[in-house]
C-alpha positions in Angstrom: -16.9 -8.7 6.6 -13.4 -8.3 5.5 -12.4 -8.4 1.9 -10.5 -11.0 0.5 -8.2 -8.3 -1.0 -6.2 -7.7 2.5 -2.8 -7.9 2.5 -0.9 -9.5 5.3 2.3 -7.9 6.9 4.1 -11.3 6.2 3.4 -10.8 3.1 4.8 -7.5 2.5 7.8 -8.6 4.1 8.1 -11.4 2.0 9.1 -9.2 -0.8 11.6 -7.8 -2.1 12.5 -4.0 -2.0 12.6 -3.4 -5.8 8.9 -5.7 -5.5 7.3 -3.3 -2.9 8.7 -0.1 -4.8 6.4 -1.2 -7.8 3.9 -1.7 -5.8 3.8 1.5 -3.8 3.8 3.2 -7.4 0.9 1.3 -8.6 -1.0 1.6 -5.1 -0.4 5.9 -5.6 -1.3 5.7 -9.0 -4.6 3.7 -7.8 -4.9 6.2 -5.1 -4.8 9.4 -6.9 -7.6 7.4 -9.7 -9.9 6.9 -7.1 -9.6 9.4 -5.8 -10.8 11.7 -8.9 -13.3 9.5 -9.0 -14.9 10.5 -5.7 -14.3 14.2 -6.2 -16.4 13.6 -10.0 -19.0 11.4 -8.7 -18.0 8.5 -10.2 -16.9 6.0 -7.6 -18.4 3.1 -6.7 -16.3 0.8 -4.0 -15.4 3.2 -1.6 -14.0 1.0 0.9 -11.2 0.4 -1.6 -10.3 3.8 -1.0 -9.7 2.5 2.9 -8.3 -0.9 1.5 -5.7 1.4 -0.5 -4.2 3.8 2.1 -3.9 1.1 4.7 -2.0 -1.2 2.1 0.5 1.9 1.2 1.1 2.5 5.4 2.1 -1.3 5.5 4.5 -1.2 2.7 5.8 1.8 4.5 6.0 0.7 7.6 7.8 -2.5 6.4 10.4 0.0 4.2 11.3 2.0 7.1 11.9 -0.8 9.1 14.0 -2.7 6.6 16.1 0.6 6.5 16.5 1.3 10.2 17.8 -2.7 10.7 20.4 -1.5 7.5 21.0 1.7 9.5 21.6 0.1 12.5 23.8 -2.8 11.3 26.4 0.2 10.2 
């Protein structure tokens, strides 16, 4: 059953870059919490651990193309 937590490509893209900078901060700082968590026993949802690092590879994915498009309009 998915979660109702996933975000959508279009949505990534629908932001701005300062927008998904924050975000990327917040989803590391998420990511290294959990992950202490795990390594002290103390997590309980561990499919937001999953939910995390795929959110963070969409943002990136959506940076890196937003820079090659500015790269390649030079």
């Amino acid at each position: 059953m998915a979660s109702k937590n996933i975000v959508k490509a279009a949505d990534v893209r629908a932001k701005t870059d300062k927008e998904l900078e924050t975000r990327l901060g917040d989803l590391h700082k998420e990511q290294f919490n959990l992950r202490f968590q795990k390594a002290t026993g103390q997590l309980a949802n561990t499919a937001r651990v999953d939910h995390i690092r795929k959110e963070i590879a969409k943002i990136n994915t959506v940076v890196g193309q937003r820079q090659r498009a500015a790269t390649k309009g030079k």
